[in-house]
C-alpha positions as CSV (number, residue, x, y, z in Angstrom):
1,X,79.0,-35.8,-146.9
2,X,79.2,-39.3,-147.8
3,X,77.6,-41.4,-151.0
4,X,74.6,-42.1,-148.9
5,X,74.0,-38.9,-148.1
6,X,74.6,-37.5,-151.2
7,X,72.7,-40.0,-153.7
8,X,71.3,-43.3,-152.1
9,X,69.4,-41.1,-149.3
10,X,67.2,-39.6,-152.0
11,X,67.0,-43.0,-153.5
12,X,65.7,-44.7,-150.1
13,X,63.4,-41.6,-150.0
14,X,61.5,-42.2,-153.3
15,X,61.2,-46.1,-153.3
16,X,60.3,-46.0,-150.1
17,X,58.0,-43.2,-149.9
18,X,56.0,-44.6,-153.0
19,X,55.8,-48.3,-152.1
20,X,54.2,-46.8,-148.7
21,X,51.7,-44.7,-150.2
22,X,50.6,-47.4,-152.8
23,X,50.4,-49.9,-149.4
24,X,49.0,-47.3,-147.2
25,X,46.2,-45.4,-150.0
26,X,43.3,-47.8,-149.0
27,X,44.0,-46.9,-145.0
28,X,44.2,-43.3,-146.0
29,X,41.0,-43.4,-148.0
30,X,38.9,-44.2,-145.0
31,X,40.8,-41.9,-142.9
32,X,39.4,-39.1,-145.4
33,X,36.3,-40.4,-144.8
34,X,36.1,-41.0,-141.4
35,X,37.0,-36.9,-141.4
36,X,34.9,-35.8,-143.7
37,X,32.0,-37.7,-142.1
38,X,32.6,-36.2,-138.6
39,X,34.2,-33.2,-139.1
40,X,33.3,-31.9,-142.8
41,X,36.2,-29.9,-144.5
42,X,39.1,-29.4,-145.2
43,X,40.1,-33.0,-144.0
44,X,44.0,-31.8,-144.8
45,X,45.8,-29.9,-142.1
46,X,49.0,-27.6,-143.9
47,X,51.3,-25.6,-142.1
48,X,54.6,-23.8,-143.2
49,X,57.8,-25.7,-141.5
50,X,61.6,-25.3,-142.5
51,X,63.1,-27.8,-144.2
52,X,66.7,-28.2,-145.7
53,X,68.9,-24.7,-146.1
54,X,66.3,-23.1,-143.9
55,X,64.0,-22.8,-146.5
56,X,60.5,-22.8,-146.2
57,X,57.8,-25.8,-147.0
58,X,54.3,-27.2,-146.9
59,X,53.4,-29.7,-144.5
60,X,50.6,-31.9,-145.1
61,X,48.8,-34.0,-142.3
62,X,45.2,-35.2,-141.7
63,X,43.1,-32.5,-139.6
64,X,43.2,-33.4,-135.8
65,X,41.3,-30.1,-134.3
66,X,38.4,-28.5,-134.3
67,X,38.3,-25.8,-136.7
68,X,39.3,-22.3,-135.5
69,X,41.7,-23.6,-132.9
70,X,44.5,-21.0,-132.8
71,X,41.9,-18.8,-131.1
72,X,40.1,-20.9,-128.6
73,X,42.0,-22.1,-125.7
74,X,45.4,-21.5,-125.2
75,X,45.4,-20.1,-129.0
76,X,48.5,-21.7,-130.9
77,X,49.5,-23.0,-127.5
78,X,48.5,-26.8,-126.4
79,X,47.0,-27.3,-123.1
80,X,46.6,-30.6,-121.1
81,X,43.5,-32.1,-121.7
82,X,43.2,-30.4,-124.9
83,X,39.4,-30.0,-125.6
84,X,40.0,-28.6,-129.1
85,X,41.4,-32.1,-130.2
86,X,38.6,-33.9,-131.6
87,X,38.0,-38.0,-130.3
88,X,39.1,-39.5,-133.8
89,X,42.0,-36.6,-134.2
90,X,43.3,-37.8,-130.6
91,X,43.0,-41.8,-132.1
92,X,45.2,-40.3,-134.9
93,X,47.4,-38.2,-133.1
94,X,48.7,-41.4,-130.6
95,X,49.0,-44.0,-134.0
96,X,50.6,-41.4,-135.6
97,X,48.6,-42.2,-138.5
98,X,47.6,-38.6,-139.1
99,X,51.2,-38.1,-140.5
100,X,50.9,-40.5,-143.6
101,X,49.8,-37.4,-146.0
102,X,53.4,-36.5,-145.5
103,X,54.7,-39.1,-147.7
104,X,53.9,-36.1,-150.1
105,X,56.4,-34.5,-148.9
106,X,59.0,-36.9,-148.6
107,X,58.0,-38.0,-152.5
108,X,58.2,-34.1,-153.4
109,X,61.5,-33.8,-152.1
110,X,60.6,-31.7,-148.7
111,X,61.6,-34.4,-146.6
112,X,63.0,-37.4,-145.9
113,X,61.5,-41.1,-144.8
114,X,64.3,-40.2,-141.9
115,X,65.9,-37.0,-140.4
116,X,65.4,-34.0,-137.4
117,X,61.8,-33.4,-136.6
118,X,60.3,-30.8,-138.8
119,X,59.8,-28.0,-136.7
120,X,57.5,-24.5,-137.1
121,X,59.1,-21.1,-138.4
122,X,58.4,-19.6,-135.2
123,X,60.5,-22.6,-133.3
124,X,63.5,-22.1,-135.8
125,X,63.6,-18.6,-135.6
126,X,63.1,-17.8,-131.7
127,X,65.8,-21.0,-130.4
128,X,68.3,-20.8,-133.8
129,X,71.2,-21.4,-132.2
130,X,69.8,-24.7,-131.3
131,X,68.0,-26.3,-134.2
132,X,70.9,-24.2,-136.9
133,X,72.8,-27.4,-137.0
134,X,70.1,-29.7,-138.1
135,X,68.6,-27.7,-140.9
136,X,71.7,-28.7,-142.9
137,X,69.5,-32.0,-143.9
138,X,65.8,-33.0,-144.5
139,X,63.6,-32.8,-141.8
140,X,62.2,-36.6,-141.3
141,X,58.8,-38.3,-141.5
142,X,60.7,-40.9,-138.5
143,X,62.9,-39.3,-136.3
144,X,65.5,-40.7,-133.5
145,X,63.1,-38.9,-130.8
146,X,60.2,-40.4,-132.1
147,X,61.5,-44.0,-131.7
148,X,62.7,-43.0,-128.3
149,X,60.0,-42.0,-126.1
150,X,58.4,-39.4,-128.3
151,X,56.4,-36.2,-126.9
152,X,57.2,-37.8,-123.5
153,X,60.8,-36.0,-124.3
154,X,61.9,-33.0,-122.9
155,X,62.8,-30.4,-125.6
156,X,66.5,-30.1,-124.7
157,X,66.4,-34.1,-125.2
158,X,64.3,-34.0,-128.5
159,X,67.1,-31.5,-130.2
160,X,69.9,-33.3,-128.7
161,X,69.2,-36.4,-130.4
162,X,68.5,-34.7,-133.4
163,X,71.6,-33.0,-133.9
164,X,73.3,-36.5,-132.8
165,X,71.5,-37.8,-136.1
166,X,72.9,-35.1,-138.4
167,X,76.4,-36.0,-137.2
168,X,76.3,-39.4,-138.3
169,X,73.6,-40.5,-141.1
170,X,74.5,-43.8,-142.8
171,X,72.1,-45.9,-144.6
172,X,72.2,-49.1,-141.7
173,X,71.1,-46.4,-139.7
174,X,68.2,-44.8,-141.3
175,X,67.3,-48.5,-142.0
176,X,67.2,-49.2,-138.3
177,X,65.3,-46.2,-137.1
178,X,62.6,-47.1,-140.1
179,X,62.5,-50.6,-138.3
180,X,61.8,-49.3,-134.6
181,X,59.4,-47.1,-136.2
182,X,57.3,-50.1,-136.6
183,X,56.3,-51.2,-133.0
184,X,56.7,-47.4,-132.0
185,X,53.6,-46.1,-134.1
186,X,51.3,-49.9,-133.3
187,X,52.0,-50.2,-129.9
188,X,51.7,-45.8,-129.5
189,X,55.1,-46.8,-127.2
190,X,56.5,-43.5,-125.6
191,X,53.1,-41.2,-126.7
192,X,51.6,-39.2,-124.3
193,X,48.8,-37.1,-126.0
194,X,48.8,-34.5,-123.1
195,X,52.4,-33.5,-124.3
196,X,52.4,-31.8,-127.6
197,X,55.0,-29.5,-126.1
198,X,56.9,-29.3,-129.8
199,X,53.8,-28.9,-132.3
200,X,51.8,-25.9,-132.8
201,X,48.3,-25.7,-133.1
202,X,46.3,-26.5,-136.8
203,X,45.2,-23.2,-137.4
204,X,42.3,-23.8,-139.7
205,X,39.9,-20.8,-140.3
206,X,36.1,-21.1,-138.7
207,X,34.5,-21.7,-142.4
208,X,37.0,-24.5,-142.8
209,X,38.7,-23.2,-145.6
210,X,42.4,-22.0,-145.8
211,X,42.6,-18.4,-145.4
């Protein structure tokens, strides 16, 4: 592992994950209440995902689904057409704008600005020999499938390009990915919100309130 990856990573992580919540904190404000408005509490969505060394974190999103989800439908499954998506989660969902609570994480030291996606228990533990290699780093608030045709991905593409990240992080990389983040997440390039293939459902109790 080189300097970068060692030191300057963590150093990118902080700066940058502070100046964009300090930028980002009015945007977020009326996300909150745009939620709370139409779809009451809790407006956070957490959910356990693996991070570095295969150890275990919280995840922290704005709420996208109806409460109760994981047992309506296809239960933690997604279907097409997803009726348990609510109309402003779905607007969230294709900006990716329902992801900016997770500069939490990245400031807490669960993740990084840029890495592998961050993916369920379930996912790590039922396909290991796939996603071993890329638990070895941060999982990443931008990711090299994200910037290159996102949920429109096959699976076997997604961790292919995410195990081609791990083998070669260097700082003009990560800098370029944050920069074709940009257009990726204004212009919703490469987003098809029928296709949520490699996230799991917000399971979110009836009442609203974690269980």
């Amino acid at each position: 592992m080189g300097l970068y990856t060692r030191v300057g990573k963590r150093a990118l992580d902080v700066t940058g994950a502070g100046l964009m919540a300090a930028v980002t904190a009015p945007v977020m404000g009326v996300i909150a209440v745009a939620l709370w408005r139409t779809q009451g509490r809790p407006i956070l969505f957490t959910q356990q995902r693996v991070g570095r060394d295969d150890r275990d974190f919280t995840i922290y999103k704005f709420r996208t689904m109806i409460r109760g989800a994981s047992t309506q439908g296809a239960g933690l499954w997604f279907e097409r057409n997803d009726p348990r998506i609510t109309p402003l989660g779905k607007w969230l969902r294709a900006s990716s704008l329902d992801e900016l609570p997770q500069l939490w994480n990245v400031i807490r030291g669960d993740m990084s600005l840029v890495g592998p996606r961050p993916k369920p228990r379930e996912l790590i533990d039922r396909y290991r020999s796939h996603y071993q290699e890329t638990l070895a780093v941060r999982p990443g608030l931008s990711h090299l499938p994200g910037v290159s045709g996102r949920n429109t991905l096959r699976r076997s593409q997604m961790i292919e390009m995410d195990q081609q990240y791990v083998r070669d992080i260097t700082l003009s990389g990560d800098l370029r990915l944050l920069l074709r983040t940009v257009p990726v997440v204004l212009f919703r390039h490469g987003f098809d919100a029928e296709n949520e293939s490699e996230q799991w459902v917000e399971d979110v109790p009836p009442d609203g309130y974690p269980a």
